[in-house]
C-alpha positions in Angstrom: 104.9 -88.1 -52.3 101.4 -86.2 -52.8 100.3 -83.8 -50.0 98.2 -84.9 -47.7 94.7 -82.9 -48.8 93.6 -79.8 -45.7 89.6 -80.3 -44.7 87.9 -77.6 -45.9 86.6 -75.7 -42.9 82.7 -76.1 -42.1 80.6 -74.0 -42.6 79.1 -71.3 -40.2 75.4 -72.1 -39.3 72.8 -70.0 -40.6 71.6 -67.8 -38.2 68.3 -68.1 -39.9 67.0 -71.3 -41.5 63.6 -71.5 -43.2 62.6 -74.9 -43.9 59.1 -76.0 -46.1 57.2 -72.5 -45.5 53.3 -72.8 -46.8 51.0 -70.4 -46.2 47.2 -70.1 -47.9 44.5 -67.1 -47.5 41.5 -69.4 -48.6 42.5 -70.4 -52.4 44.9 -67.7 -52.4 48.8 -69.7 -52.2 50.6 -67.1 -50.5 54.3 -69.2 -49.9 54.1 -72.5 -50.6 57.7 -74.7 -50.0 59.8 -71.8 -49.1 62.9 -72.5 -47.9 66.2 -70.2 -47.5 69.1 -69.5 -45.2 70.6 -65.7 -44.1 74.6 -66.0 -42.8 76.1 -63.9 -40.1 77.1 -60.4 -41.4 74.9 -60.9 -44.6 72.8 -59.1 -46.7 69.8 -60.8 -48.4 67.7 -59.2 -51.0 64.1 -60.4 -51.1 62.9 -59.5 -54.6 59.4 -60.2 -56.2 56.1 -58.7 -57.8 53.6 -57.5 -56.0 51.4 -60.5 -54.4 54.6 -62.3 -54.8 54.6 -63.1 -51.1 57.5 -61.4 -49.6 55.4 -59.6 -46.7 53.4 -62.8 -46.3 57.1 -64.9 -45.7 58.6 -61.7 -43.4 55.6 -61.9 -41.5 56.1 -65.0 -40.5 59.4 -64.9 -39.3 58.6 -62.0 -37.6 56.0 -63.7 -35.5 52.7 -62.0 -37.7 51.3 -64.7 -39.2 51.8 -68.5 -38.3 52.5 -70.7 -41.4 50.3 -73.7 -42.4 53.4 -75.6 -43.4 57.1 -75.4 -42.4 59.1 -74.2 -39.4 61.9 -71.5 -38.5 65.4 -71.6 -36.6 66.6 -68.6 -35.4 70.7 -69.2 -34.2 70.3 -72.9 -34.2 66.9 -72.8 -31.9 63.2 -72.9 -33.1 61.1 -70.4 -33.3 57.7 -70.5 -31.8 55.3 -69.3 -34.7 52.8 -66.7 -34.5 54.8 -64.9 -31.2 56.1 -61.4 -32.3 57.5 -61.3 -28.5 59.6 -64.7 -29.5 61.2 -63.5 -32.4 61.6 -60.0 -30.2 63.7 -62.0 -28.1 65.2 -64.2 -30.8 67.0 -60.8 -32.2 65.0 -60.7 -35.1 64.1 -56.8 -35.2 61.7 -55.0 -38.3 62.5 -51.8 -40.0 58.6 -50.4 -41.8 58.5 -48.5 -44.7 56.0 -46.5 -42.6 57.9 -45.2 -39.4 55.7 -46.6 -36.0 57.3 -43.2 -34.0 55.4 -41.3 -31.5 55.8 -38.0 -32.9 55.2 -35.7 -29.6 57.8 -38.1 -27.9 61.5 -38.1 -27.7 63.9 -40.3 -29.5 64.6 -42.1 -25.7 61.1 -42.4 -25.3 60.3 -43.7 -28.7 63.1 -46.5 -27.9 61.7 -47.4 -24.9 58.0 -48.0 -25.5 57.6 -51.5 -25.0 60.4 -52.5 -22.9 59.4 -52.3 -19.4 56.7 -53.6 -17.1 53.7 -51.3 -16.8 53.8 -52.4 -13.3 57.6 -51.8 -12.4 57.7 -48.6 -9.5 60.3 -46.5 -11.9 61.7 -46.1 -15.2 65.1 -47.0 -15.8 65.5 -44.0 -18.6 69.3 -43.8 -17.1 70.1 -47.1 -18.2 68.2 -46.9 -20.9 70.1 -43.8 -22.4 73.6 -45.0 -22.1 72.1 -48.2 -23.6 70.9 -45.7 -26.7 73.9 -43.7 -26.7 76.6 -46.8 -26.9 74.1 -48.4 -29.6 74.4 -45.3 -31.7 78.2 -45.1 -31.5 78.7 -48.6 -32.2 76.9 -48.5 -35.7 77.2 -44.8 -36.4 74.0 -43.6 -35.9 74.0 -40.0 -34.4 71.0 -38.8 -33.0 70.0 -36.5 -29.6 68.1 -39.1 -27.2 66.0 -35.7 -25.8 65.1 -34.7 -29.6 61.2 -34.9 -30.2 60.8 -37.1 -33.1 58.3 -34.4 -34.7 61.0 -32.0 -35.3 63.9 -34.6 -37.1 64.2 -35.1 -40.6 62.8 -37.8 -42.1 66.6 -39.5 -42.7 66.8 -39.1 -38.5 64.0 -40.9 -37.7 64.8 -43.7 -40.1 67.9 -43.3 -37.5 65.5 -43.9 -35.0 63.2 -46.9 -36.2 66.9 -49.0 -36.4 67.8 -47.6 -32.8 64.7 -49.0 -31.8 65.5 -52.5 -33.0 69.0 -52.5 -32.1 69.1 -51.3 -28.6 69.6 -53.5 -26.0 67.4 -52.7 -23.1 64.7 -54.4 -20.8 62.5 -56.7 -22.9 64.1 -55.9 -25.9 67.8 -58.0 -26.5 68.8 -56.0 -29.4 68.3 -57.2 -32.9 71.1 -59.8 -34.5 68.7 -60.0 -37.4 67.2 -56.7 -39.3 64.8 -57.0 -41.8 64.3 -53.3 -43.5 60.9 -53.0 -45.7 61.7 -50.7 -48.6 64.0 -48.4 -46.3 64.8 -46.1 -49.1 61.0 -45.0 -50.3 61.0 -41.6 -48.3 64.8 -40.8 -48.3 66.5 -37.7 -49.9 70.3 -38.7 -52.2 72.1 -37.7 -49.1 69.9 -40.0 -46.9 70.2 -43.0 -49.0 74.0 -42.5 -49.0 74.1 -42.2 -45.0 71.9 -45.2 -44.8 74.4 -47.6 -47.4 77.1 -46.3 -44.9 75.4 -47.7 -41.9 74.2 -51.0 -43.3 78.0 -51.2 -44.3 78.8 -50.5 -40.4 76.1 -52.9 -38.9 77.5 -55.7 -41.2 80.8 -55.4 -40.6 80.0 -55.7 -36.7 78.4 -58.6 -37.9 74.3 -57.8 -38.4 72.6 -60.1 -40.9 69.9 -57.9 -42.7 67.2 -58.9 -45.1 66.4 -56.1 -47.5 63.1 -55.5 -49.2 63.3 -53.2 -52.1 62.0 -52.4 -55.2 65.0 -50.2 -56.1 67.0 -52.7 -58.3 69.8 -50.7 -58.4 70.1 -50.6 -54.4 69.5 -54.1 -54.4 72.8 -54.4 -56.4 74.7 -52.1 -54.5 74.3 -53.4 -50.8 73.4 -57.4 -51.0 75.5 -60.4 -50.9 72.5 -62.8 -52.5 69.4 -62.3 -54.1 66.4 -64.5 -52.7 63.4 -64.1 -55.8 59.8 -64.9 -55.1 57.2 -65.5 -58.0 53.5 -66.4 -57.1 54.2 -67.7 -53.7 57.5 -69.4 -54.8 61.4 -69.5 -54.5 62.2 -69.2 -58.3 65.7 -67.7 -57.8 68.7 -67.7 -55.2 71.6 -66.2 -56.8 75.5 -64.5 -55.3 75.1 -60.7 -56.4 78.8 -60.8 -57.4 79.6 -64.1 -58.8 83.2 -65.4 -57.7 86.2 -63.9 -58.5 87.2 -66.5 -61.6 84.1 -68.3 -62.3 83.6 -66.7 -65.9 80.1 -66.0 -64.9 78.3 -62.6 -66.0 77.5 -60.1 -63.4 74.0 -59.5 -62.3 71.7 -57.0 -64.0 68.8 -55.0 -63.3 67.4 -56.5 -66.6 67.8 -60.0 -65.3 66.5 -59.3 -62.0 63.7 -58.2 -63.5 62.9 -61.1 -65.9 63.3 -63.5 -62.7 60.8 -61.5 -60.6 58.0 -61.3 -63.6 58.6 -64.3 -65.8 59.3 -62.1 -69.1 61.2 -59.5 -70.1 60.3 -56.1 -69.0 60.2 -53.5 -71.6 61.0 -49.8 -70.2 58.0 -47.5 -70.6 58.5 -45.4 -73.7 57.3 -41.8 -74.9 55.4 -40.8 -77.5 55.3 -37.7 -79.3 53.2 -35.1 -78.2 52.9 -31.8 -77.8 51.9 -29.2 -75.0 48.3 -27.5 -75.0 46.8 -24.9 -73.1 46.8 -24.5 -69.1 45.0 -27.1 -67.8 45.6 -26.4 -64.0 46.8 -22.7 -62.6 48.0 -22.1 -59.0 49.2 -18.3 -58.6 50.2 -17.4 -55.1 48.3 -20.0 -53.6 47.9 -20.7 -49.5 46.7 -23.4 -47.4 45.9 -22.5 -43.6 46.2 -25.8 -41.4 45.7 -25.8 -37.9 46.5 -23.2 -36.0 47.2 -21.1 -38.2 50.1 -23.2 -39.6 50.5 -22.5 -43.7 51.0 -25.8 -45.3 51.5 -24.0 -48.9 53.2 -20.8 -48.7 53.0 -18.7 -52.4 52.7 -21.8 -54.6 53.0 -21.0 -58.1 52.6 -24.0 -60.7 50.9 -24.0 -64.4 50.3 -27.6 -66.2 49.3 -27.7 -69.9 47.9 -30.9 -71.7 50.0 -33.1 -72.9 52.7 -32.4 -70.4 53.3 -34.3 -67.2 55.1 -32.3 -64.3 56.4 -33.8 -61.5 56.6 -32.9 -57.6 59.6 -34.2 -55.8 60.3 -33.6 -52.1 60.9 -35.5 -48.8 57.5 -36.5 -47.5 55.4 -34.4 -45.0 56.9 -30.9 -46.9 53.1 -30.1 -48.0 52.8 -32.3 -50.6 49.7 -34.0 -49.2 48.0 -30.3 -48.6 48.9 -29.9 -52.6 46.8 -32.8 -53.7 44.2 -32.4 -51.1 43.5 -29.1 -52.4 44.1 -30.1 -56.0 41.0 -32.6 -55.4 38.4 -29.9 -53.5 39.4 -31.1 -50.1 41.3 -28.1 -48.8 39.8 -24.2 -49.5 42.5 -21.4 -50.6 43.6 -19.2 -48.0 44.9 -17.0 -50.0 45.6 -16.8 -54.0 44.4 -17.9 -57.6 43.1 -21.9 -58.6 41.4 -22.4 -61.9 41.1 -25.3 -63.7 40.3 -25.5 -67.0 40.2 -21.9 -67.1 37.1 -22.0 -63.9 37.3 -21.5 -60.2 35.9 -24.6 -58.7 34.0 -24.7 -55.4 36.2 -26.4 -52.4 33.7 -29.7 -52.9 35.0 -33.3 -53.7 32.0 -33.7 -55.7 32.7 -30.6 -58.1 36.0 -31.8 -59.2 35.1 -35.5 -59.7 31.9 -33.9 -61.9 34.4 -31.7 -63.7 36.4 -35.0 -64.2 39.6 -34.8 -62.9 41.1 -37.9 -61.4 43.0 -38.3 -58.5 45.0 -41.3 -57.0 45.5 -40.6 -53.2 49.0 -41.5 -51.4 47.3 -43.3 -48.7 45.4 -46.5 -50.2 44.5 -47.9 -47.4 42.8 -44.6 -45.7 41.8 -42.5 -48.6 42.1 -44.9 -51.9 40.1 -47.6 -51.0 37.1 -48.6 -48.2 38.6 -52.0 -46.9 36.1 -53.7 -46.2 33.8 -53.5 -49.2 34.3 -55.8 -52.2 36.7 -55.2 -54.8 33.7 -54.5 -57.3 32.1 -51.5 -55.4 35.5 -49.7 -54.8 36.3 -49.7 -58.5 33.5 -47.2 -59.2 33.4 -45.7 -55.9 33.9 -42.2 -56.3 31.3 -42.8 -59.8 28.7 -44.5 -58.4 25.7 -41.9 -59.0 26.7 -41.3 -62.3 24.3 -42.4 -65.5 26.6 -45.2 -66.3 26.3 -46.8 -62.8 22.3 -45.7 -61.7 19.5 -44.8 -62.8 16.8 -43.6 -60.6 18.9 -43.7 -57.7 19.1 -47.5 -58.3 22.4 -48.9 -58.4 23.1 -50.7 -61.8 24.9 -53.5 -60.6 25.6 -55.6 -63.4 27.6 -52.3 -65.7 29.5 -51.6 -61.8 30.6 -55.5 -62.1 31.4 -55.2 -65.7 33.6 -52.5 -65.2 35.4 -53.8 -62.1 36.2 -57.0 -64.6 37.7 -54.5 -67.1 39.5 -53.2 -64.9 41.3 -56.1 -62.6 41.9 -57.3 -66.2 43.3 -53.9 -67.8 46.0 -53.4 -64.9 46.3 -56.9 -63.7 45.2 -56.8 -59.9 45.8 -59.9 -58.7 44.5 -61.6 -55.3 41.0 -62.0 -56.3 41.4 -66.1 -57.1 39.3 -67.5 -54.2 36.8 -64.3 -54.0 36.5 -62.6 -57.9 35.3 -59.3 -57.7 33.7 -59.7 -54.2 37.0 -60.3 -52.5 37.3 -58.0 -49.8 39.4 -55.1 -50.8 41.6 -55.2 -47.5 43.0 -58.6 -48.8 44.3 -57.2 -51.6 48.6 -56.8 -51.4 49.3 -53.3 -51.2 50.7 -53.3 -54.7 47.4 -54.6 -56.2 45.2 -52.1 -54.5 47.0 -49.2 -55.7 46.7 -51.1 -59.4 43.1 -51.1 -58.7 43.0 -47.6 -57.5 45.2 -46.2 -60.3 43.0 -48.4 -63.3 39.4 -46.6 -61.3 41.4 -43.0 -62.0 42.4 -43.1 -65.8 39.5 -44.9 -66.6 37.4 -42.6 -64.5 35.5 -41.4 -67.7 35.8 -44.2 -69.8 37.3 -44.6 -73.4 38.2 -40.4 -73.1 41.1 -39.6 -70.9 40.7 -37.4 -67.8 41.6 -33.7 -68.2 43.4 -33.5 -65.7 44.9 -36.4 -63.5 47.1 -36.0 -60.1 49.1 -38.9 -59.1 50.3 -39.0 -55.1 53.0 -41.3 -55.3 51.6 -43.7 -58.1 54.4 -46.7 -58.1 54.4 -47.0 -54.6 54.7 -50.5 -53.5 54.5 -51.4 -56.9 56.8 -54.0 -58.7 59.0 -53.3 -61.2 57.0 -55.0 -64.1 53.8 -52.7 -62.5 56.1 -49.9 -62.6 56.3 -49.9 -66.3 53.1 -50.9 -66.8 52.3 -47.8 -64.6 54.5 -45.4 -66.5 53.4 -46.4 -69.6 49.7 -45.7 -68.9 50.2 -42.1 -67.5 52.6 -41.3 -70.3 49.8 -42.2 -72.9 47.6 -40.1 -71.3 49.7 -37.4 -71.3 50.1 -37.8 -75.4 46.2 -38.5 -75.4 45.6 -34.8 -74.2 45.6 -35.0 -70.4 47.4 -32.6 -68.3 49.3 -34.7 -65.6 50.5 -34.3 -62.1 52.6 -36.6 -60.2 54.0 -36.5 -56.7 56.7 -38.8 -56.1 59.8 -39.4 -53.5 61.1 -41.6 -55.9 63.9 -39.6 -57.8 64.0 -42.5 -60.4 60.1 -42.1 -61.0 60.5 -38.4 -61.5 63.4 -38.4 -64.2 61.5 -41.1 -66.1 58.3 -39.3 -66.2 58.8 -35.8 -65.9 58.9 -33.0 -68.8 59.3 -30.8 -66.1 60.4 -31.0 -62.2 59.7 -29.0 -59.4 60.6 -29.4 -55.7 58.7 -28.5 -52.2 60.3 -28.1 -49.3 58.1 -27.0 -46.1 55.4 -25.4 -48.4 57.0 -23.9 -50.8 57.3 -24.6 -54.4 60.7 -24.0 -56.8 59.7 -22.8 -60.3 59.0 -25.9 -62.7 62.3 -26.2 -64.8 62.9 -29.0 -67.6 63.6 -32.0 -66.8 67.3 -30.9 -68.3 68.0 -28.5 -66.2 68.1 -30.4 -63.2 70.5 -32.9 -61.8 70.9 -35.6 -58.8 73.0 -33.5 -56.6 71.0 -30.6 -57.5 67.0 -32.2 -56.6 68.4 -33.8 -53.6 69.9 -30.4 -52.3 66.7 -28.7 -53.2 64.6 -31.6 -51.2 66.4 -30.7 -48.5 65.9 -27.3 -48.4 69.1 -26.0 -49.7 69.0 -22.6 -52.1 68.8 -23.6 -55.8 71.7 -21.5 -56.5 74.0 -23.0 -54.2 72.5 -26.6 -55.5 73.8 -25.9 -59.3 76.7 -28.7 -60.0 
């Protein structure tokens, strides 16, 4: 007698279905047939090179953009497309890489903007605090409701930006879905570890998140599948573990990487070189904000040629004031600047004519003008040289020609329907900072800059741009050029680096070898911990 054979159970419905998504800019296939599920208490990795279309595809679920093709269920129901306030209400809450906090507010205020009527007679902030309160217990998330968001760590507001998503109150019904944009970029160690700890909470109470990283190693550690787009296309959906008996391999970085690019991605590699003169020398030096405020206190820093020296810190530590005045936007207060052995008037103009290049950590407001064509930002902060005028007429045709070199050089992609007059703005955000890095080391031509400082150069970017990235500051470095990088990404800075320093509200550790430092130790010293106490 055989045993009778047990129906398997069904299977739980999606609470998110995707069916058929197409969207097109113009020429420009941003998703085309994109269809994937998310379970309850999953985590799903979106993965894919820049221009790949992942912010296109979240921004349609979240009610941003309204595809051409295709529709959306959210917990069995559909979702009306192009209505942010509909997916609000679906549960589908966003986490962006750049925090959307009012800074002079406190955390209860920050989660309450947006919740109630302008035209109710009061404010329900009692409510709305126990509401705050019980959502950060639940999940783990300890933060003061009266705290002003200014004065919190970067990690806390992080806190923050999910509270705001997953507290229940008024309008808001408190987010079932999370999607987190590259939640990691501006986090110390520590803060990365606190935040895997409460993605582990939030999925255990049953929280379906979709994570957007670039970090392949964090994709690893904290998703259950691996969703991979490739020019506008689902190429990949694949378990992170595969099951327990199936003689599968594990999942690598390596392979990751080949699905998101189409070829193998070769690490960037060093060449022998060795370290020249001073280049750039800070001794002492101060920066005077407003109010009096210092935002460099007594910074002390030498580069040579041929070396490349990294900053690391959490962002907003002064790191921005470093560049600025690296660049001729910000005038000493106090202390010694000379590069290439000359003080240099506090002008733009003086260090772009002494040719130093500079890649700015905000593309969109300092790297690029938006709305002008691709062409004319590729030579923008070169236009009245010799090369590009004569006469004061622009000399149009060389500006083109070397906006062609250099969408070709470092592969900016977007520019199908428009070529070189595509508007800039249209450009992903990992494409314009290709372009923006390709205008800086090619700033003088064939010869490398003497001097090149780098604000966060791989942000955004994928990881076949990352090498690619890598690669090209490393062979300027052995071509001669003295180079500077500022960077949150701890990854970025032990790749790169022949020699670290840290900043922490102004000031400036001594710049040690790359060997001397650890993990434990950089993330200490990012947060402001004494370097003796921070030796492991």
């Amino acid at each position: 007698m055989t045993a009778a054979a047990v129906p398997a159970a069904p299977a739980a419905a999606p609470v998110l279905q995707l069916r058929g998504i197409g969207k097109r800019f113009g020429a420009l296939v941003a998703n085309e047939d994109i269809s994937l599920t998310l379970q309850r208490g999953e985590v799903l990795a979106l993965l894919g090179e820049n221009g790949a279309g992942k912010s296109t595809l979240v921004s349609i679920l979240f009610g941003h953009y309204t595809a051409d093709t295709g529709t959306v269920e959210a917990f069995g129901r559909p979702l009306p497309p192009g209505d942010t306030r509909a997916a609000l209400a679906a549960g589908i809450g966003m986490v962006h890489q750049h925090f959307t906090l009012a800074d002079n507010l406190s955390v209860l205020d920050n989660v309450m903007l947006g919740t109630e009527p302008l035209w109710w007679p009061f404010s329900r902030r009692a409510a709305a605090r126990k509401a705050l309160v019980d959502t950060a217990r639940r999940f783990g998330l300890g933060v003061d409701p009266e705290a002003r968001v200014g004065q919190l760590s970067v990690g806390e507001r992080q806190r923050v930006e999910i509270l705001k998503a997953l507290v229940p109150f008024g309008r808001r019904r408190g987010a079932r879905v999370l999607i987190l944009d590259e939640p990691t970029a501006v986090l110390t160690p520590q803060e990365s570890e606190s935040l895997f700890a409460t993605l582990q909470q939030l999925v255990a109470e049953g929280l379906s998140v979709i994570f957007i990283s670039h970090k392949l190693d964090e994709v690893l550690r904290v998703s259950d599948r691996v969703a991979v787009l490739r020019a506008g296309r689902l190429v990949a959906m694949l378990p992170t573990r595969p099951v327990a008996g199936s003689g599968e391999p594990p999942l690598t970085k390596a392979a990751l990487a080949e699905l998101m690019v189409g070829r193998r991605v070769a690490p960037a590699t060093r060449q022998p070189r060795q370290r020249g003169a001073p280049v750039c020398v800070l001794q002492g030096a101060c920066v005077e904000g407003p109010h009096g405020r210092r935002l460099l206190d007594g910074i002390d820093l030498t580069v040579h040629a041929g070396e490349l020296v990294a900053i690391a810190g959490v962002s907003g530590n002064g790191q921005q004031a470093l560049a600025d005045l690296l660049c001729g936007l910000h005038r000493l207060s106090a202390g010694m600047l000379a590069i290439g052995g000359h003080a240099l008037p506090a002008r733009p103009r003086a260090y772009v004519d002494a040719g130093i290049a500079r890649v700015p950590e905000d593309r969109h407001a300092a790297g690029v003008v938006g709305d002008l064509p691709l062409w004319e930002n590729a030579v923008l902060d070169r236009y009245a040289q010799p090369a590009f005028s004569r006469a004061g007429w622009l000399r149009r045709g060389r500006m083109r020609a070397h906006a062609q070199a250099l969408v070709q050089r470092f592969d900016v992609r977007g520019t199908e329907g428009g070529g070189l007059d595509t508007v800039t703005r249209r450009l992903s955000g990992g494409n314009m900072q290709k372009l923006i890095l390709g205008r800086a080391l090619a700033a003088n031509g064939d010869a490398v800059p003497p001097f090149i400082i780098v604000n966060q150069p791989t942000w955004g970017l994928d990881v076949g741009a990352v090498a690619y990235v890598h690669q090209q500051l490393l062979d300027a470095c052995a071509r001669g050029a003295a180079v500077l990088v500022i960077t949150e990404d701890l990854d970025e800075v032990f790749a790169l680096a022949d020699r670290i320093a840290v900043m922490h509200h102004g000031r400036l550790t001594s710049a040690q070898p790359v060997a001397d430092w650890s993990l434990q130790r950089i993330g200490l010293a990012m947060a402001g911990q004494q370097l003796e106490a921070a030796h492991v």
